[in-house]
RODO-2510 file (C-alpha; in nm, 4 decimals, decimal comma):
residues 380
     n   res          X          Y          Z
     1     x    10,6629     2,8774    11,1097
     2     x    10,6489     2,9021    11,4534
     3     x    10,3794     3,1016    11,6661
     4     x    10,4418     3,2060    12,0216
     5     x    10,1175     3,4271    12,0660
     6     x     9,9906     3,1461    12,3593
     7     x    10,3301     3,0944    12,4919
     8     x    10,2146     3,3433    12,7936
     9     x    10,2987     3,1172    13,1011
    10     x    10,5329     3,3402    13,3502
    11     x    10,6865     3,2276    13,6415
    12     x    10,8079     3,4722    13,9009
    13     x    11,1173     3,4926    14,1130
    14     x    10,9572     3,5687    14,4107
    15     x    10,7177     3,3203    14,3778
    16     x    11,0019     3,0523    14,2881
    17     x    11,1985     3,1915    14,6199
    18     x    10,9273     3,1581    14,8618
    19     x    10,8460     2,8141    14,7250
    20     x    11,2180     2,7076    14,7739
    21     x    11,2115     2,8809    15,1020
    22     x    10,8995     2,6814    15,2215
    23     x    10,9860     2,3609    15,0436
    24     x    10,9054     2,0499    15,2359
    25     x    10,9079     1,6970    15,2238
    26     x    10,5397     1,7150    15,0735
    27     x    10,6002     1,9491    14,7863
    28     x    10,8713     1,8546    14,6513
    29     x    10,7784     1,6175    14,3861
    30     x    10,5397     1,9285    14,2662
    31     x    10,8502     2,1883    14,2001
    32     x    11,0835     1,9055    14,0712
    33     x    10,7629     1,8858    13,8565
    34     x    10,6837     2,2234    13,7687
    35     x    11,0462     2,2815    13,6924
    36     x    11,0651     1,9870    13,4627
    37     x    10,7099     2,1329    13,2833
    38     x    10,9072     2,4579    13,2433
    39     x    11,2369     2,3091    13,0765
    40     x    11,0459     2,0811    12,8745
    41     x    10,8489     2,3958    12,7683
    42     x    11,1594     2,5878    12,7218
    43     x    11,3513     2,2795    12,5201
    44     x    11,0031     2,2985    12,2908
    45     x    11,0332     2,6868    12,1954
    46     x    11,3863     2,6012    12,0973
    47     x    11,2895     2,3361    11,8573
    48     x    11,0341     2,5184    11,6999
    49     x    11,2431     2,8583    11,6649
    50     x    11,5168     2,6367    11,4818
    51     x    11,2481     2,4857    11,2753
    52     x    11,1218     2,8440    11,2052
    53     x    11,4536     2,9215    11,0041
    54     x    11,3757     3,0346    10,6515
    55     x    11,5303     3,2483    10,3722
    56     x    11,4341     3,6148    10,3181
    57     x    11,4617     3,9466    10,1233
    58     x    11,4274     4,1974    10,3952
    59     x    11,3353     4,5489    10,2433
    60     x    11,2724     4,9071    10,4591
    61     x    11,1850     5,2032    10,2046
    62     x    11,1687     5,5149    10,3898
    63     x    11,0477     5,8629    10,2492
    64     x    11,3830     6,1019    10,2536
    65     x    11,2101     6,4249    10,2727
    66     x    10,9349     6,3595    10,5634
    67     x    11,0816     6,6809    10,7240
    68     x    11,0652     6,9016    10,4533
    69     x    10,6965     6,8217    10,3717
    70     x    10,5974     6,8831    10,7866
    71     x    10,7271     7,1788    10,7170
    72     x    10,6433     7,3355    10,4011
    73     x    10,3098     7,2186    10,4400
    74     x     9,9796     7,1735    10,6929
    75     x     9,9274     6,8798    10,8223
    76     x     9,6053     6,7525    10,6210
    77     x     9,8406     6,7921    10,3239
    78     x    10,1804     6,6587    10,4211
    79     x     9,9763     6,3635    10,6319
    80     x     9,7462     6,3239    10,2632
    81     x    10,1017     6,2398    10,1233
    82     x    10,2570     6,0024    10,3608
    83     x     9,9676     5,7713    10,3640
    84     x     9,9129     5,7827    10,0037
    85     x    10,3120     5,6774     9,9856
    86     x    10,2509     5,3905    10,2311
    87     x     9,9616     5,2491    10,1070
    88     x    10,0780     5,2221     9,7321
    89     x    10,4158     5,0635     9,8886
    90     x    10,1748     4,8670    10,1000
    91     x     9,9528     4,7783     9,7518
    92     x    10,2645     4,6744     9,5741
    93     x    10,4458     4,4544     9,8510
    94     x    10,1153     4,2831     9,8297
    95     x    10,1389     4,2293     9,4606
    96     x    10,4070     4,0652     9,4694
    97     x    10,3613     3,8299     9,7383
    98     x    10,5371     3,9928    10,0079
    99     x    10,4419     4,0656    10,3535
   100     x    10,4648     4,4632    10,5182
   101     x    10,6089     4,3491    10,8629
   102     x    10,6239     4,7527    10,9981
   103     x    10,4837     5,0859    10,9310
   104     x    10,7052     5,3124    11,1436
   105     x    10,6186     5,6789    11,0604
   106     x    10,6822     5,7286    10,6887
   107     x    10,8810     5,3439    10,6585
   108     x    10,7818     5,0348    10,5838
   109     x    10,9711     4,6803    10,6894
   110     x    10,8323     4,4288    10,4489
   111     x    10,9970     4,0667    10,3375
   112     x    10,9581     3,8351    10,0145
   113     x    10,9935     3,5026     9,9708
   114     x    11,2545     3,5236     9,6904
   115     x    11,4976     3,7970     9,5477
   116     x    11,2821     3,7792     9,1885
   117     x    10,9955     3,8903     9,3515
   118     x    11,1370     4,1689     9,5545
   119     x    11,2860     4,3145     9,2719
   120     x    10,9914     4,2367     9,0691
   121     x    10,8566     4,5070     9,3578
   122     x    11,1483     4,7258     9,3210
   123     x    11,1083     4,8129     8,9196
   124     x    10,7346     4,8669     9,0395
   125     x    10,7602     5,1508     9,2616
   126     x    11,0154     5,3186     9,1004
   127     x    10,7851     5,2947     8,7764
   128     x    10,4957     5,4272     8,9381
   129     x    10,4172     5,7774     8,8586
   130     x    10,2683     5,8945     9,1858
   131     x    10,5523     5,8394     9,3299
   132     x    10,7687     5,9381     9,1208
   133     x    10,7141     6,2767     9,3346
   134     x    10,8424     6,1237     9,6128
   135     x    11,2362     6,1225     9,6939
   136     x    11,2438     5,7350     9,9215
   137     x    11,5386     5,5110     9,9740
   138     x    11,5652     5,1651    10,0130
   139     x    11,7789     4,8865    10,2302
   140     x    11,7699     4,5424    10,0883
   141     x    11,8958     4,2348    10,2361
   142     x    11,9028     3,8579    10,1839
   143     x    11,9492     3,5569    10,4216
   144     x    11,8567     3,3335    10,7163
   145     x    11,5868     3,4713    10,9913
   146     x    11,3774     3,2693    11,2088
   147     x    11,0004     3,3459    11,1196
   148     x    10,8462     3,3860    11,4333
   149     x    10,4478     3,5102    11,4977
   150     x    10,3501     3,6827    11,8207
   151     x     9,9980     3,7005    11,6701
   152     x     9,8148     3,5252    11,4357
   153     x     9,9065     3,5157    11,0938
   154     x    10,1751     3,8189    11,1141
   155     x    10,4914     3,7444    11,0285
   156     x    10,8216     3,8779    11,2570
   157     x    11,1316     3,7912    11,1200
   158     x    11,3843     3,7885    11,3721
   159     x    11,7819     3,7534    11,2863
   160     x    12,1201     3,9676    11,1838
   161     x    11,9971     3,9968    10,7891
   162     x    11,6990     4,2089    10,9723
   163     x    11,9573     4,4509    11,2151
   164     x    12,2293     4,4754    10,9283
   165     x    11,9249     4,5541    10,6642
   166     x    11,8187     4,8676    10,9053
   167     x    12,1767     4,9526    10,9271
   168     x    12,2081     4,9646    10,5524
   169     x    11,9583     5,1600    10,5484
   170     x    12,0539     5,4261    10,7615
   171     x    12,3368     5,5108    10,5842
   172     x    12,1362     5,5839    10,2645
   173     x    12,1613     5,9502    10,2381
   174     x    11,9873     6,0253     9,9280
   175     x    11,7117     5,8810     9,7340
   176     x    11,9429     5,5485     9,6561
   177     x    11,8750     5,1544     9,6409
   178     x    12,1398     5,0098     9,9356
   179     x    12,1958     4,5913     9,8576
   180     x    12,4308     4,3662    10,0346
   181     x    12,6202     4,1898     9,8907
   182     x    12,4400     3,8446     9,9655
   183     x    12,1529     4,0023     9,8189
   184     x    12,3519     4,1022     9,5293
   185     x    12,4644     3,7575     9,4760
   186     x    12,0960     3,5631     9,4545
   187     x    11,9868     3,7645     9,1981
   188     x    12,0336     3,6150     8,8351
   189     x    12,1888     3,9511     8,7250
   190     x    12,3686     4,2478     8,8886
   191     x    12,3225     4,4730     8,5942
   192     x    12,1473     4,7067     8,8306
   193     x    12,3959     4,7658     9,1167
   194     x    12,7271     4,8760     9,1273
   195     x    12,9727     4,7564     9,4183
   196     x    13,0187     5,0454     9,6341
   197     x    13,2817     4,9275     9,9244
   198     x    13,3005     4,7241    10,2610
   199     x    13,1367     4,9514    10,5852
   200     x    13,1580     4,8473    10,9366
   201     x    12,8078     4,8783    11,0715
   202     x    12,6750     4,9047    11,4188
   203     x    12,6389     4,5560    11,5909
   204     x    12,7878     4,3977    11,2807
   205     x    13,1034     4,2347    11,3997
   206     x    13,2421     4,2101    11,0535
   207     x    13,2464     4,4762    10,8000
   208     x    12,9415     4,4387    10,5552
   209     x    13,0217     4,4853    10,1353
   210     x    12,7583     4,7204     9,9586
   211     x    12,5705     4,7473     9,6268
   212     x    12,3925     5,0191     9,5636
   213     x    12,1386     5,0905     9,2407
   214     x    12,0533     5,4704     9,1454
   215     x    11,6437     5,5035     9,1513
   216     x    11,6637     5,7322     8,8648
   217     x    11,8080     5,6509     8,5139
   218     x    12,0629     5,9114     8,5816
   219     x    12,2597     6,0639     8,8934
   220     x    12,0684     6,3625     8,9406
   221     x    12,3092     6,6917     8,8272
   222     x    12,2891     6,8057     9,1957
   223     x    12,5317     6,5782     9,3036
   224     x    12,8380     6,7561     9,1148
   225     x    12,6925     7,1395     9,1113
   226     x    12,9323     7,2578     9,3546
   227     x    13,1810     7,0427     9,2151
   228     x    13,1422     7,1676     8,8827
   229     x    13,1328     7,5335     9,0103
   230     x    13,4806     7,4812     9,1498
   231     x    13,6480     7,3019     8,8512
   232     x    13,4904     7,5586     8,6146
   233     x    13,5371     7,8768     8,7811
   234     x    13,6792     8,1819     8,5578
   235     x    13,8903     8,3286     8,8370
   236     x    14,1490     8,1153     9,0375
   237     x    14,1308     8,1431     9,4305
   238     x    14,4428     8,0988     9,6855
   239     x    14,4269     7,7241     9,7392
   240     x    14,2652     7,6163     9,3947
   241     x    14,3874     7,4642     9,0687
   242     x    14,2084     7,5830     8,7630
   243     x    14,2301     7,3264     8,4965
   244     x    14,1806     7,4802     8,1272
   245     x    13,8483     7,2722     8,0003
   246     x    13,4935     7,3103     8,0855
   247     x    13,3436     7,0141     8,3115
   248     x    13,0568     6,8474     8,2967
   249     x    12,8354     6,5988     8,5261
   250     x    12,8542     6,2929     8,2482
   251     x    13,2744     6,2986     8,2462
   252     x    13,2243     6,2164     8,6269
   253     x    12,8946     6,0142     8,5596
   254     x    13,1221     5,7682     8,2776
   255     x    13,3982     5,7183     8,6059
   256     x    13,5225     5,3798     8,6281
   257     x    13,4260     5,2143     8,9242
   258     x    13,6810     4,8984     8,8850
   259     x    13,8869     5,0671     9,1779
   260     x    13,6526     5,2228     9,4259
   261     x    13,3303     5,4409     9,4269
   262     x    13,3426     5,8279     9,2774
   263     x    13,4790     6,0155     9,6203
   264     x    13,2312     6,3200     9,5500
   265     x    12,9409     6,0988     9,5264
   266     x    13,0217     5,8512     9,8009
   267     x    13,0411     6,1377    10,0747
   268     x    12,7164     6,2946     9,9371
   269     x    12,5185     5,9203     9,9008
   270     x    12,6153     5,8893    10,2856
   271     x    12,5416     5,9720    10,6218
   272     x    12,9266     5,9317    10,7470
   273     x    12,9867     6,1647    11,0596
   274     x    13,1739     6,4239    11,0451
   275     x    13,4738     6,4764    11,3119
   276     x    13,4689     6,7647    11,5378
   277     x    13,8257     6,7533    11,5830
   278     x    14,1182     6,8661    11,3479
   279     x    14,4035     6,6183    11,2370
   280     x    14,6370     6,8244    11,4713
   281     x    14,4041     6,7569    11,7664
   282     x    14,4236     6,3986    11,6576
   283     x    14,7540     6,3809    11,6192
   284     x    14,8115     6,5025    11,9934
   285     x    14,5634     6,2271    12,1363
   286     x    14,7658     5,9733    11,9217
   287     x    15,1009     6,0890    12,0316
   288     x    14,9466     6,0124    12,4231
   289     x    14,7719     5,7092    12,3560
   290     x    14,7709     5,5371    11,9859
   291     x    14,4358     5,3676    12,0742
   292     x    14,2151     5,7211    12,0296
   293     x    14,2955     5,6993    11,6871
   294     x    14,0354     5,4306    11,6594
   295     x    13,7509     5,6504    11,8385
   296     x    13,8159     5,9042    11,4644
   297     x    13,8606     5,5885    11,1726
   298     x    13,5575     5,6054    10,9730
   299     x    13,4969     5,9876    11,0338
   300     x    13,4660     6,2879    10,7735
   301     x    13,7730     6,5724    10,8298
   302     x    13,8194     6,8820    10,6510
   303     x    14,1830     7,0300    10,6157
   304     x    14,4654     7,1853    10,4667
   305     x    14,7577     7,1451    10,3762
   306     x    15,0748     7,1624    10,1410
   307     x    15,1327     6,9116     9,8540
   308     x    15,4578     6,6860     9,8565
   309     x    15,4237     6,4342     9,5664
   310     x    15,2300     6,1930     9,4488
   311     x    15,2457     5,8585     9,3253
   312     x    15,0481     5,6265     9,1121
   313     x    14,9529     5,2686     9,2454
   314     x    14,8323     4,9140     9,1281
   315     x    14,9703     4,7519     8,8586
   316     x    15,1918     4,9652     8,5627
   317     x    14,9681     4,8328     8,3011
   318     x    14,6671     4,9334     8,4163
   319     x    14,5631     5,2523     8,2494
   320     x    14,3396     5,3866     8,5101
   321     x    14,5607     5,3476     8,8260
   322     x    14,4628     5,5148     9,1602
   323     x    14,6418     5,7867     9,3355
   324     x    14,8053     5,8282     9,6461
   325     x    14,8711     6,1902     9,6969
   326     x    15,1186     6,2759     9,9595
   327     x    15,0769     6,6273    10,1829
   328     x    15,1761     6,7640    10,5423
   329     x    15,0386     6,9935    10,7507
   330     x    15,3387     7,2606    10,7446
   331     x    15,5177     7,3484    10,4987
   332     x    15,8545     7,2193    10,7037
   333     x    15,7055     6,8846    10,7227
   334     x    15,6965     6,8580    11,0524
   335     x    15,3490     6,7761    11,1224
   336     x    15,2455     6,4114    11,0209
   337     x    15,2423     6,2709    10,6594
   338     x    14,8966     6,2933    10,5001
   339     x    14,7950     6,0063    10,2361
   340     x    14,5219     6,0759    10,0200
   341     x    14,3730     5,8135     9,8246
   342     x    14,2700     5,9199     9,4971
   343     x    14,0915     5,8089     9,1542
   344     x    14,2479     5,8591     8,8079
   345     x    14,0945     6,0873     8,6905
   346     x    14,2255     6,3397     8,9219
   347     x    14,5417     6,3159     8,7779
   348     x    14,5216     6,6071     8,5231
   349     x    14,4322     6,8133     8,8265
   350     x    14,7229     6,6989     9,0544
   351     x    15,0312     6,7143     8,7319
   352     x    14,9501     7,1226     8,7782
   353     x    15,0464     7,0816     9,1605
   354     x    15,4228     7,2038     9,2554
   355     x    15,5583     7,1057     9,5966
   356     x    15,4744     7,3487     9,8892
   357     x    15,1206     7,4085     9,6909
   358     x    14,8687     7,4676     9,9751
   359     x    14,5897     7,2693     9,9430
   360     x    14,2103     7,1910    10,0925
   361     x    14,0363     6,8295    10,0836
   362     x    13,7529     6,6154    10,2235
   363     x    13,8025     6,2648    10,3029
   364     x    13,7479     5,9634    10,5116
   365     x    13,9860     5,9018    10,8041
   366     x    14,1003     5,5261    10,7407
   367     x    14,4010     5,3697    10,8165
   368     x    14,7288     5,5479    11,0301
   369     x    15,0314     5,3929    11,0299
   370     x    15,3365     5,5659    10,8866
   371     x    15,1106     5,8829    10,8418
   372     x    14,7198     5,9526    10,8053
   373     x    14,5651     5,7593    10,5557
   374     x    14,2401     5,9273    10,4002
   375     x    13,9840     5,7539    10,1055
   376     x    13,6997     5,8775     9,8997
   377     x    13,8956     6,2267     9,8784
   378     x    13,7760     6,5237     9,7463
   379     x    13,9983     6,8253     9,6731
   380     x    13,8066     7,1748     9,7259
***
């Protein structure tokens, strides 16, 4: 472990430039010597920040509805809350010998030593009954930092794990567990988390694979309300399919996730912007320069649009296959080809679709090449 709390020698350019300035024969030999003292100094931070390099769990939990409770409550109350929250995360990272790096606001940064004991920490809090009141989520990550201390005996973990862990976080939406996927793989079992996709994350040169773990025993029903409201709706509305069977949350709940994560829940469980442009407006800055299409990949657009056909993909023997649903803007097909990417069990839905049916969806703008590829669609 290295500590750099007494490393608090400075040396200032101006002082270096008027030394240089007024060198003489006389003084020399004391800046070649200073100089040396300072790269020897230097060469000895560097071998004790290599020898500082150690294996983590980085963890942030972070209380989703700080907001609200500022709000809808006065501040002895809502202030009452957030400190009881942090100090019985604070309590429990202690239990199980980890170390609460940050409090910032209503988060905590803490680290473990191992994976067992972090999730030994996990399956604490989220058995707790206080705060079982509280909606949090949490960003977990495993790896390589350098353990450095500005002051005695507090730890500062410095390295990517600890920038990609904050960015994992910060896409949590809900109250959800966020892993990657090298924290994922340490752990003697993944019977917890379910693989959720690859995301490219600010900073992160390469695009990062998440688990995530629900921090209830079930997705709450809230998820699929207006889902469910659509799909079981007496009265059809232009622009909607009305398929002939009541719905309910646990036929989405028992999806398969072999092929990717349930669309409806993956735009909810997220904080993925959402474009203010249309596909048409795209389409014209792509037409000038192909390049802007990269400024929208990633991005949340709403349209419309009339169906074309549909295909099913993967291999023929697999019995839950995913669909690519083809659409175009116009009904003359002369606006670009639109690819949604869809699971199985949409299919009943889309075998009721005729060509020229207009149609709404949701989706994430992901690929172009011979049209404009969209994933984790949802059809309103």
């Amino acid at each position: 472990m290295i500590s750099l709390f007494t490393k608090n020698k400075t040396v200032k350019k101006k002082e270096i430039t008027e030394e240089i300035i007024n060198t003489t024969p006389s003084n020399v030999d004391n800046l070649v010597s200073k100089n040396i003292s300072l790269m020897t100094e230097v060469m000895g931070i560097k071998k004790e920040i290599a020898e500082s390099k150690i294996n983590k769990v980085i963890v942030f939990v972070d209380l989703c509805n700080s907001t609200e409770l500022k709000h809808n409550k006065e501040d002895l109350e809502w202030l009452t809350d957030v400190i009881l929250f942090i100090n019985i995360l604070t309590a429990n990272v202690e239990k199980h010998k980890g170390n609460v790096i940050k409090r910032i606001g209503d988060e905590i940064m803490a680290t473990f030593p191992d994976v067992s004991k972090s999730e030994s920490f996990i399956n604490d809090i989220l058995s707790d009954k206080t705060l079982q009141k509280y909606d949090f989520k949490i960003g977990v990550d495993f790896g390589e930092v350098f353990n450095l201390q500005f002051k005695t005996g507090i730890d500062d973990p410095y390295g990517t794990i600890v920038d990609r862990c904050a960015r994992i976080t910060g896409l949590i939406k809900g109250a959800l567990l966020f892993a990657s996927d090298s924290y994922v793989n340490a752990l003697s079992s993944n019977d917890n988390y379910t693989y959720l996709d690859e995301f490219p994350l600010k900073g992160i040169s390469q695009k990062t694979k998440i688990w995530y773990r629900e921090l209830t025993d079930v997705i709450p029903d809230s998820y699929y309300s207006s889902l469910l409201n659509v799909l079981n709706e007496e009265s059809p509305r232009d622009g909607y399919k009305v398929v002939s069977r009541v719905f309910e949350s646990t036929y989405f709940k028992n999806y398969d996730f072999k092929h990717q994560p349930h669309p409806y829940l993956f735009l909810r469980m997220l904080n993925i912007p959402k474009s203010n442009i249309s596909i048409e407006d795209l389409d014209k800055l792509v037409m000038r320069d192909e390049s802007n299409k990269n400024k929208y990949l990633g991005y949340v657009f709403k349209s419309s649009g009339y169906y074309n056909n549909y295909q099913l993909m993967g291999f023929s023997g697999d019995s839950k296959r995913p669909i690519l649903l083809v659409m175009n803007l116009d009904q003359q097909k002369r606006s670009p080809t639109i690819l949604l990417s869809l699971p199985y069990f949409y299919l009943e839905l889309i075998e009721k679709f005729s060509p020229g049916d207009f149609i709404s969806f949701s989706g994430v703008f992901t690929r172009y090449n011979v049209g404009y590829s969209f994933d984790y669609v949802e059809i309103l």
